[in-house]
C-alpha positions in Angstrom: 155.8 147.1 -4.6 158.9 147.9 -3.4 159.3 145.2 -1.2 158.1 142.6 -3.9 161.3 142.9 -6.1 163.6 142.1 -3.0 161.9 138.7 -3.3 162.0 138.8 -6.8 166.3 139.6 -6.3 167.1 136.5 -4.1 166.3 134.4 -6.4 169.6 136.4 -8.6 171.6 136.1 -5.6 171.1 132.0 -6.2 173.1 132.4 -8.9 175.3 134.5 -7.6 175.5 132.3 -4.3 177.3 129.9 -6.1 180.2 132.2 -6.9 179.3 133.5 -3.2 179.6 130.4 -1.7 183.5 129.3 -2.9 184.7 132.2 -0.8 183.6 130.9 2.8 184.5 127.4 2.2 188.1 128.4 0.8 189.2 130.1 4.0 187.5 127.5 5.8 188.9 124.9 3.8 192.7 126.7 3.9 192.2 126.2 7.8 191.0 123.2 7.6 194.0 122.1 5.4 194.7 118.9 7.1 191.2 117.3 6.0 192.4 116.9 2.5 195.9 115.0 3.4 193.8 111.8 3.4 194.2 111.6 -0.1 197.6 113.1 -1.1 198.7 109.8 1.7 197.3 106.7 -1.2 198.3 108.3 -3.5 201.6 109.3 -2.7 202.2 106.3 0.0 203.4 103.7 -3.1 205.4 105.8 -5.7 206.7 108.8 -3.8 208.3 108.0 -0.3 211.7 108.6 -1.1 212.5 105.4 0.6 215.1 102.7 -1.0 214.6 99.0 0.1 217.5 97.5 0.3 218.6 93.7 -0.7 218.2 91.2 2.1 221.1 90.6 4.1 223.6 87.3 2.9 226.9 86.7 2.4 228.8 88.1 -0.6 229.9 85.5 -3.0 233.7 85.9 -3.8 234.4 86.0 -7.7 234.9 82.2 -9.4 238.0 81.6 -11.4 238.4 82.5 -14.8 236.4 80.4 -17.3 239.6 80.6 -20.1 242.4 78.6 -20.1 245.3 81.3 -19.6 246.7 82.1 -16.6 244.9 84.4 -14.5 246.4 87.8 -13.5 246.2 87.9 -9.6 247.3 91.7 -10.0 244.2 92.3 -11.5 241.7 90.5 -10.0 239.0 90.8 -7.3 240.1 88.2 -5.0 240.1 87.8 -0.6 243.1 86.4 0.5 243.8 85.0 4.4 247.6 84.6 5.0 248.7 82.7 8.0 251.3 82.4 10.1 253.0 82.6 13.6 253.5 85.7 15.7 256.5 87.1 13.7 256.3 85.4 10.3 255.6 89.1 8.7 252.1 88.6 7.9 250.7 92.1 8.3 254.3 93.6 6.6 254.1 91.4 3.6 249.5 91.6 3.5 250.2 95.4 3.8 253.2 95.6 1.1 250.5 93.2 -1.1 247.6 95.5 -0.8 249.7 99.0 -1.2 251.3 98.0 -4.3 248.3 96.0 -6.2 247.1 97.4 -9.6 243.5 97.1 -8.2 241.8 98.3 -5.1 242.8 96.3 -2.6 242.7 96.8 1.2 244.6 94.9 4.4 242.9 93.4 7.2 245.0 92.8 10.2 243.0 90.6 13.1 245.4 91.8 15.3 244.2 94.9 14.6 240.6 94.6 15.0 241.0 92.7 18.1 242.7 95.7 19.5 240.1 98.1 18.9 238.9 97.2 22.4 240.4 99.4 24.7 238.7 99.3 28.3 238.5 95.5 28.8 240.8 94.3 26.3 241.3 90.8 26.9 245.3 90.4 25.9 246.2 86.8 24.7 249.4 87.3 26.9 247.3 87.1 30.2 246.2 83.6 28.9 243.5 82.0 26.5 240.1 81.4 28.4 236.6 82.5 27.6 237.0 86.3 27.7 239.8 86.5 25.2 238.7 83.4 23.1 235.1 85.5 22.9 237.0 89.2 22.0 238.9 86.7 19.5 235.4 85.3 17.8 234.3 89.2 17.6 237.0 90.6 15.9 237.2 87.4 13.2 233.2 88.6 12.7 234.4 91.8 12.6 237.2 91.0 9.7 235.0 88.9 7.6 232.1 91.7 7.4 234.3 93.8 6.1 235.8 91.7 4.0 232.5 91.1 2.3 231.4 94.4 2.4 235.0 95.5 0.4 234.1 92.4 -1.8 230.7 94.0 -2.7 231.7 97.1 -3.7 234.5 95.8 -6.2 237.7 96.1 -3.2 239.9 93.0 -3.0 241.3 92.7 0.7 244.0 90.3 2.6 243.5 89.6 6.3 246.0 88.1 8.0 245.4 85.8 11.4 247.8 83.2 13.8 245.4 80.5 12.7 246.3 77.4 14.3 245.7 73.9 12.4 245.2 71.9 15.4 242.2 73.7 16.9 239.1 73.8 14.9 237.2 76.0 17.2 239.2 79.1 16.1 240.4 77.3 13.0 239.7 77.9 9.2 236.6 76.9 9.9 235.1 80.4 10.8 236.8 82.3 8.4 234.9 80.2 5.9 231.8 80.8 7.7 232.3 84.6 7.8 234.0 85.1 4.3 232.8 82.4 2.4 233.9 79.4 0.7 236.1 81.4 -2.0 238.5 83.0 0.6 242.3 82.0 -0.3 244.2 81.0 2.8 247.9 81.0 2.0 250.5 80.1 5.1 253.8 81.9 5.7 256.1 80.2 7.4 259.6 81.1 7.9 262.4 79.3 9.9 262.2 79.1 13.9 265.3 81.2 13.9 263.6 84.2 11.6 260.5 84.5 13.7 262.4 84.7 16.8 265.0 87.4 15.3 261.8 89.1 14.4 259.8 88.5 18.0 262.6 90.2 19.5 262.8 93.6 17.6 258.8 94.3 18.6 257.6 96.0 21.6 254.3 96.0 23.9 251.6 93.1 23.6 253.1 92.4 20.0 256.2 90.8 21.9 255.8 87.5 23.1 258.5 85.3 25.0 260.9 83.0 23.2 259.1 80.1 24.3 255.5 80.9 23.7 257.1 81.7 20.1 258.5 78.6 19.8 255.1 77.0 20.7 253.6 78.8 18.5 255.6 77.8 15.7 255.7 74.3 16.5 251.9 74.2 16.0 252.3 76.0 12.6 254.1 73.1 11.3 251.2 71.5 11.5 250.0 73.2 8.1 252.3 70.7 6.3 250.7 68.1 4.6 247.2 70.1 4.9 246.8 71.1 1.0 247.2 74.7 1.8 250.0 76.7 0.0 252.5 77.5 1.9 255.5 80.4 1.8 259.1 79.9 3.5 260.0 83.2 3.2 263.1 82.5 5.5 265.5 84.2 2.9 263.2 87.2 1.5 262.5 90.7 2.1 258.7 92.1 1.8 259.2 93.0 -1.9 260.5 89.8 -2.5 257.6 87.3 -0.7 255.3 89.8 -2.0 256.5 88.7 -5.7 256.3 85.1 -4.4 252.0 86.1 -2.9 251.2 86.9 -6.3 252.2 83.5 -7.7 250.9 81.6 -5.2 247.7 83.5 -5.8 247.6 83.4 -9.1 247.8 79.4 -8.9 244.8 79.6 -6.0 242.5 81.3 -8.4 243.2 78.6 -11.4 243.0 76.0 -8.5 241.4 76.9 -5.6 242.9 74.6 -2.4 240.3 72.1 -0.7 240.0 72.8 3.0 
């Protein structure tokens, strides 16, 4: 008799299995905590991965011109602006006078600069032009017109300023348009042969070339005349003054862009 009802009591214990049972699996299951990971993965693989996809990769476009009749404001608007010139023209004084003393963001772009960033290996135009310094040259115009997209993008005007010859295509206008984009505003300064050699002679290190290679140089800038391009003859001004002249000329660029 006694030993019947311990029959009879397993049949309670069925019941009370099932509270029983949850203990086992739960320490089971905490060890075995990497089993149930295959479904957090769905369902948190397409909401929650914290991930950002960024927009493909293109060039930026550069802002059109006004739509309205009235004169546009260069001071106040978004624009990238290439000025040109030969070695001693005051290209990087007057693009970094430009940029300091705009109303809007602005920032100044120096080639030169760029190009120099290359320590070890530096190719210096002064040892002569061949395939080393021509490919450092490529580089560094890459270089420049990333960033000049890039300051674009995120609202920044900029002003680069490049020796950019009008008689050689390969290193020409050509690939700052490719690397900018059509809207960039090339503007030439070009002062008098006696200015840039006045100039020329109060640098020092790779900046200063010789009186002839200056002269070259400016020769081929003439070449700019005649091309459509605006161009500065800033012979008789200081910075402030050919900066003052800049924002004309690029207020007229907006409201008529030049065709090259």
């Amino acid at each position: 008799m006694n030993w019947t009802p311990h029959p009879g009591q397993p049949t309670p214990p069925t019941s009370s299995p099932a509270p029983a049972a949850p203990p086992p699996p739960v320490q089971q299951q905490g060890w075995h905590a990497p089993a149930p990971q295959q479904s957090p993965p769905p369902a948190n693989g397409g909401d929650i991965t914290g991930q950002i996809r960024l927009p493909p990769a293109a060039p930026v476009p550069l802002p059109s011109p006004p739509a309205d009749t009235a004169a546009p404001d260069a001071a106040h608007t978004a624009v990238a602006v290439l000025l040109i010139g030969p070695a001693g023209a005051g290209k990087t004084s007057v693009a970094r006078h430009w940029a300091d003393t705009r109303r809007v963001p602005t920032a100044h772009i120096s080639l030169d600069d760029v190009r120099e960033w290359v320590r070890a290996g530096f190719a210096d135009p002064q040892a002569g032009w061949n395939d080393h310094s021509e490919a450092q040259y490529r580089l560094a115009r890459r270089t420049c017109g990333f960033a000049a997209r890039n300051f674009l993008a995120n609202g920044i005007s900029c002003i680069l300023d490049d020796a950019v010859f009008p008689d050689r295509p390969v290193v020409g206008l050509g690939g700052w348009k490719r690397h900018v984009g059509p809207g960039l505003l090339p503007i030439v300064l070009l002062p008098g042969l006696e200015i840039v050699l006045e100039r020329n002679a109060r640098r020092s290190g790779n900046r200063r070339l010789s009186d002839e290679e200056v002269a070259r140089i400016h020769g081929r800038m003439a070449g700019w005349y005649g091309s459509g391009l605006p161009i500065i003859d800033n012979s008789q001004h200081d910075v402030a003054t050919t900066v003052r002249v800049l924002d004309d000329v690029v207020a007229r660029s907006i409201a008529s862009p030049p065709t090259w």
